[in-house]
Biotite code that builds the C-alpha atoms (Angstrom):
import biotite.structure as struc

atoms = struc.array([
    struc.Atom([104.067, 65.909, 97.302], chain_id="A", res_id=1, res_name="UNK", atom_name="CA", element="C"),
    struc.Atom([103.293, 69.664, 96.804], chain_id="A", res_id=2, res_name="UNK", atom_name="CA", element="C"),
    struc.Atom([104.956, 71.818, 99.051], chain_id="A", res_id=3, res_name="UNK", atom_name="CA", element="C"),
    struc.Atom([104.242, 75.262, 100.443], chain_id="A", res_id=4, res_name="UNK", atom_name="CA", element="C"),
    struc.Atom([106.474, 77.026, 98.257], chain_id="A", res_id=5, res_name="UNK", atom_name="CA", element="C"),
    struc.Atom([104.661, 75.230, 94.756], chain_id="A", res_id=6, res_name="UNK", atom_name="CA", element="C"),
    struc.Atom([101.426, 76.785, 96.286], chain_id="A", res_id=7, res_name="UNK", atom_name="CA", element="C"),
    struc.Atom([103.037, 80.015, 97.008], chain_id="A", res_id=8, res_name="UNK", atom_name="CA", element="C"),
    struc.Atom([104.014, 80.377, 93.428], chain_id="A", res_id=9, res_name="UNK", atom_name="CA", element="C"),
    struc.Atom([100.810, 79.546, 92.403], chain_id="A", res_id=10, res_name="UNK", atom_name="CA", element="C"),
    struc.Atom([99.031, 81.931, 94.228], chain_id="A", res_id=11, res_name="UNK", atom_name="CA", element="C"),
    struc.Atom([101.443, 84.433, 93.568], chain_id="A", res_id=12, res_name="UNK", atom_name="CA", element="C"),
    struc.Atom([100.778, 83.602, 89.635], chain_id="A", res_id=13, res_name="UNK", atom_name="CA", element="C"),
    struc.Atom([97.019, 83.975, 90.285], chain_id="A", res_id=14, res_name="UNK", atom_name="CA", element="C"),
    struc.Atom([97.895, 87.713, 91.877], chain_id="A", res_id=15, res_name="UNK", atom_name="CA", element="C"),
    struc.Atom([99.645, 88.708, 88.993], chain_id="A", res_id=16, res_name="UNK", atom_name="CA", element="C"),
    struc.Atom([96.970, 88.501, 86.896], chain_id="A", res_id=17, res_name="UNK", atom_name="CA", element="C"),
    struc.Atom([94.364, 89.533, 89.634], chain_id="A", res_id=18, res_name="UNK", atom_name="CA", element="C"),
    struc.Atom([96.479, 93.065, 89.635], chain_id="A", res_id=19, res_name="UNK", atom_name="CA", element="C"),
    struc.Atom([96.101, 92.922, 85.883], chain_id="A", res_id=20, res_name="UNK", atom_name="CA", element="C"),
    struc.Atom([92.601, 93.134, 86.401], chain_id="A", res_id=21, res_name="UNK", atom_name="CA", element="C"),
    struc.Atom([92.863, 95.555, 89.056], chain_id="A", res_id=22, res_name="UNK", atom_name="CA", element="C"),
    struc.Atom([94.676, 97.906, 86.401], chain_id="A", res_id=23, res_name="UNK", atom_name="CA", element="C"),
    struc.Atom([91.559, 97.233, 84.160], chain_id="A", res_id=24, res_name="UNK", atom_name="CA", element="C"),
    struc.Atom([89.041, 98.006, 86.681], chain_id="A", res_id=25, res_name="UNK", atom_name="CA", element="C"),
    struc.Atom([91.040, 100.958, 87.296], chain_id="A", res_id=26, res_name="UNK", atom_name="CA", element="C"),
    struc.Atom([91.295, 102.453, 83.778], chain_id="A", res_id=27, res_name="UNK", atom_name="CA", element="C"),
    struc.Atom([87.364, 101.669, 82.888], chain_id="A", res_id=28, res_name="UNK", atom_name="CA", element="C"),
    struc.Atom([86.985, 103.115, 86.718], chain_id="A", res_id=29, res_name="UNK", atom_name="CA", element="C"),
    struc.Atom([84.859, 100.373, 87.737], chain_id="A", res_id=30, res_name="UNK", atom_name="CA", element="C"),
    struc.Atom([85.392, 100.565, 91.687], chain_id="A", res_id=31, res_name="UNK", atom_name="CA", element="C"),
    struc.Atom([83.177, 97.607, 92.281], chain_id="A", res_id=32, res_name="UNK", atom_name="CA", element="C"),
    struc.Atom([85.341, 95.357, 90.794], chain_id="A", res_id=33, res_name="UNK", atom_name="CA", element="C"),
    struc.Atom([88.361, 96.800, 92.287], chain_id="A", res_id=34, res_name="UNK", atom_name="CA", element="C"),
    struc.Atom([86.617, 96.313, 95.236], chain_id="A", res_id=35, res_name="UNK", atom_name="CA", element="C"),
    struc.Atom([85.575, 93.016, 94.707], chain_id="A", res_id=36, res_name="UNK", atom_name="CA", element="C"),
    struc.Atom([89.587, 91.817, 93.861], chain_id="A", res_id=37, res_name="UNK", atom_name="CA", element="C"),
    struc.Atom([90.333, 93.011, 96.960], chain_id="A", res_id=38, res_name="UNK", atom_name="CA", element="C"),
    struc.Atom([87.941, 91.423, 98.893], chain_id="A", res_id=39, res_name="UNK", atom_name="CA", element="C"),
    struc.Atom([89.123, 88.132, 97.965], chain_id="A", res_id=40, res_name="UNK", atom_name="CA", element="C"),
    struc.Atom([92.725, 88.833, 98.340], chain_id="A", res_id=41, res_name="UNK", atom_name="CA", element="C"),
    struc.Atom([91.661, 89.739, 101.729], chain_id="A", res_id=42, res_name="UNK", atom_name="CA", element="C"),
    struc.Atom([90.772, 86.346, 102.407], chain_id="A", res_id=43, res_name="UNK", atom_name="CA", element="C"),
    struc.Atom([92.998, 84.206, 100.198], chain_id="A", res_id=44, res_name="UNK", atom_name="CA", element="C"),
    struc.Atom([96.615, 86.144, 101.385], chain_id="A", res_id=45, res_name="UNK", atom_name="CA", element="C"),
    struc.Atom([97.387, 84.543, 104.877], chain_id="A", res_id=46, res_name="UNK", atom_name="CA", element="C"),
    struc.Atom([95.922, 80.637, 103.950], chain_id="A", res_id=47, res_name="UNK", atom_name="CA", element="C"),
    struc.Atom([99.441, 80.626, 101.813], chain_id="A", res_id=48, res_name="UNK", atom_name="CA", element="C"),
    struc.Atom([101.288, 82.228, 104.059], chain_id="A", res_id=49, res_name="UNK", atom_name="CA", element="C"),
    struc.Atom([101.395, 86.025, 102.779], chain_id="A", res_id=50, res_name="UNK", atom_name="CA", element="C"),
    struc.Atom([99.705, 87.981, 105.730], chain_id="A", res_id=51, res_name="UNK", atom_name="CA", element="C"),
    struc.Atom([100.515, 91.146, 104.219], chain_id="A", res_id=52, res_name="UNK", atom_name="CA", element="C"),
    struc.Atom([98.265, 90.608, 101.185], chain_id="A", res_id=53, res_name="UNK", atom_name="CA", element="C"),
    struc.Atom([95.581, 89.868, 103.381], chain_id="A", res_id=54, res_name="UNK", atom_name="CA", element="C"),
    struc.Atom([96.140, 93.055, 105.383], chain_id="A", res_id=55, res_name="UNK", atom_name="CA", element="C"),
    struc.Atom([95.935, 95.178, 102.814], chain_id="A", res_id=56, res_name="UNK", atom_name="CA", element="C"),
    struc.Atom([93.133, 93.468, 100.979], chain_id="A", res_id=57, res_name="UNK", atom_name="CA", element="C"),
    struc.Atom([91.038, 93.677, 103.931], chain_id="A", res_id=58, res_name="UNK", atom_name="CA", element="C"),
    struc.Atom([92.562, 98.001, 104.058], chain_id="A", res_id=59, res_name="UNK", atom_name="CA", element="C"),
    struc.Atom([91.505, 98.442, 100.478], chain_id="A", res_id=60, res_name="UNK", atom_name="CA", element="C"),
    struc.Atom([88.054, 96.955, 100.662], chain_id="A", res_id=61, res_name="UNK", atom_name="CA", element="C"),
    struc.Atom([87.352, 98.841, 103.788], chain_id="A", res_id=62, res_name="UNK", atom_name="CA", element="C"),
    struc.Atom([88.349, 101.937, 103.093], chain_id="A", res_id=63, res_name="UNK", atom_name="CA", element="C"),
    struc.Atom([87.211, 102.049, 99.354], chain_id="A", res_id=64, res_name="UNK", atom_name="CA", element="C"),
    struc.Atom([83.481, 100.904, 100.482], chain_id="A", res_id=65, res_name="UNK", atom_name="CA", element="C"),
    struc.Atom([83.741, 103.620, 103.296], chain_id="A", res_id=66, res_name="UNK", atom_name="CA", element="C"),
    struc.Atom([84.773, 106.242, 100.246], chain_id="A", res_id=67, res_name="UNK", atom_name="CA", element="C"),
    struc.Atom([82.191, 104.926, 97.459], chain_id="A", res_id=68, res_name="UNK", atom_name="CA", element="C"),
    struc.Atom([83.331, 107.932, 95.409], chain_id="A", res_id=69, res_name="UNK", atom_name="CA", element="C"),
    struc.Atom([84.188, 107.352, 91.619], chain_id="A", res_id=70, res_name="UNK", atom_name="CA", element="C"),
    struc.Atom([87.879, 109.246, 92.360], chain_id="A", res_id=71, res_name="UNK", atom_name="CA", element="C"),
    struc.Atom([89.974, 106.507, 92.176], chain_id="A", res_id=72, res_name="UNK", atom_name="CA", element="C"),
    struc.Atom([92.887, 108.419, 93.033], chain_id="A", res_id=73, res_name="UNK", atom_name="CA", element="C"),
    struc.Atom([92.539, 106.067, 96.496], chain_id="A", res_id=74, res_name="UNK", atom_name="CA", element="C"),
    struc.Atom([92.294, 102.827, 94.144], chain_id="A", res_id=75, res_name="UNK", atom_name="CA", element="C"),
    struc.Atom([95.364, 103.509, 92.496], chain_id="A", res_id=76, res_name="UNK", atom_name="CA", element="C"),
    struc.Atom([97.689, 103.928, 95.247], chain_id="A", res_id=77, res_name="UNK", atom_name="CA", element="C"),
    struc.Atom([96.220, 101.255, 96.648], chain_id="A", res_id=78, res_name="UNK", atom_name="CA", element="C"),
    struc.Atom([96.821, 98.927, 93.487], chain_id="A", res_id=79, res_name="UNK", atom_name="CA", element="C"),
    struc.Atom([100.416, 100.477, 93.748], chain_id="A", res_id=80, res_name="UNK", atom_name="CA", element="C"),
    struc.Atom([101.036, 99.028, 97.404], chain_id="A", res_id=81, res_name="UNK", atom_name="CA", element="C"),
    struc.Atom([100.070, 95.931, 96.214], chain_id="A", res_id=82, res_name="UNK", atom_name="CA", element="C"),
    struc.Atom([102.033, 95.575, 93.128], chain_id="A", res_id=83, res_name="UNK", atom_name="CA", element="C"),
    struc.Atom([105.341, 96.410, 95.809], chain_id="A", res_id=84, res_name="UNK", atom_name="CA", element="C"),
    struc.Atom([104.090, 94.003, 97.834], chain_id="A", res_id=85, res_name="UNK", atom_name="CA", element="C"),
    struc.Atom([103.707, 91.324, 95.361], chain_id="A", res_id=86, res_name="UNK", atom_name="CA", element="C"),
    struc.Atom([107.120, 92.369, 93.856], chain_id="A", res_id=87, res_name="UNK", atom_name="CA", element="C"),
    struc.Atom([108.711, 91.308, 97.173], chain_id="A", res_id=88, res_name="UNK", atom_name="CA", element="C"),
    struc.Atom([107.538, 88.040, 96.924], chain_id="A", res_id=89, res_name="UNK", atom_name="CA", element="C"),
    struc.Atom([107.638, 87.220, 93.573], chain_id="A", res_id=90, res_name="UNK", atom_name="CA", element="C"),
    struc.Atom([111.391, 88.372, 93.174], chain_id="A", res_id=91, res_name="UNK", atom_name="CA", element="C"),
    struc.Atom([111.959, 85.760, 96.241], chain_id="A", res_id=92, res_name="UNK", atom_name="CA", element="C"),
    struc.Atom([110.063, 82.833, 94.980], chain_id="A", res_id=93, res_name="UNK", atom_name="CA", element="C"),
    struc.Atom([111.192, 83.345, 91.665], chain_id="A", res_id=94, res_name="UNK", atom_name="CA", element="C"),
    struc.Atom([107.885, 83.644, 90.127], chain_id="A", res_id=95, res_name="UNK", atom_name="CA", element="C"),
    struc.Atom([107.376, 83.477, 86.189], chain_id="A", res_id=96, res_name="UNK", atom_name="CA", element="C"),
])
């Protein structure tokens, strides 16, 4: 039987290369799709448990839509909080 923790990792595999793409989006400073990846985090974080992702998916997509500028000075520290974030629970789950 799969238990919360398997999912956890799994999801947490799935961010990892969701802030990969974030880092793309970032470099080819295509806001819409950071904005996008956000907006799903925003509603995938808390159904495995990680509230905090959710938060802050929900922050980023708010305030990047409210800012619609092409300085994505905001993006990146954004992207930054999350990679911390995801660091925290990676480094406990033990993810690859």
């Amino acid at each position: 039987m799969i238990q919360l923790d398997d999912l956890q990792i799994i999801y947490m595999q799935s961010l990892k290369e969701k802030i990969e793409l974030l880092d793309k989006a970032l470099v080819e400073k295509d806001l819409q799709k950071v904005i996008s990846l956000f907006h799903k985090m925003a509603g995938s974080g808390k159904t495995y448990g990680f509230n905090e992702i959710s938060e802050l998916g929900f922050y980023a997509e708010t305030k990047l839509k409210v800012l619609a500028s092409n300085d994505m000075q905001d993006a990146a520290e954004l992207i930054n909080q999350l990679k911390f974030i995801y660091n925290k629970y990676a480094s406990g789950l033990k993810v690859a």
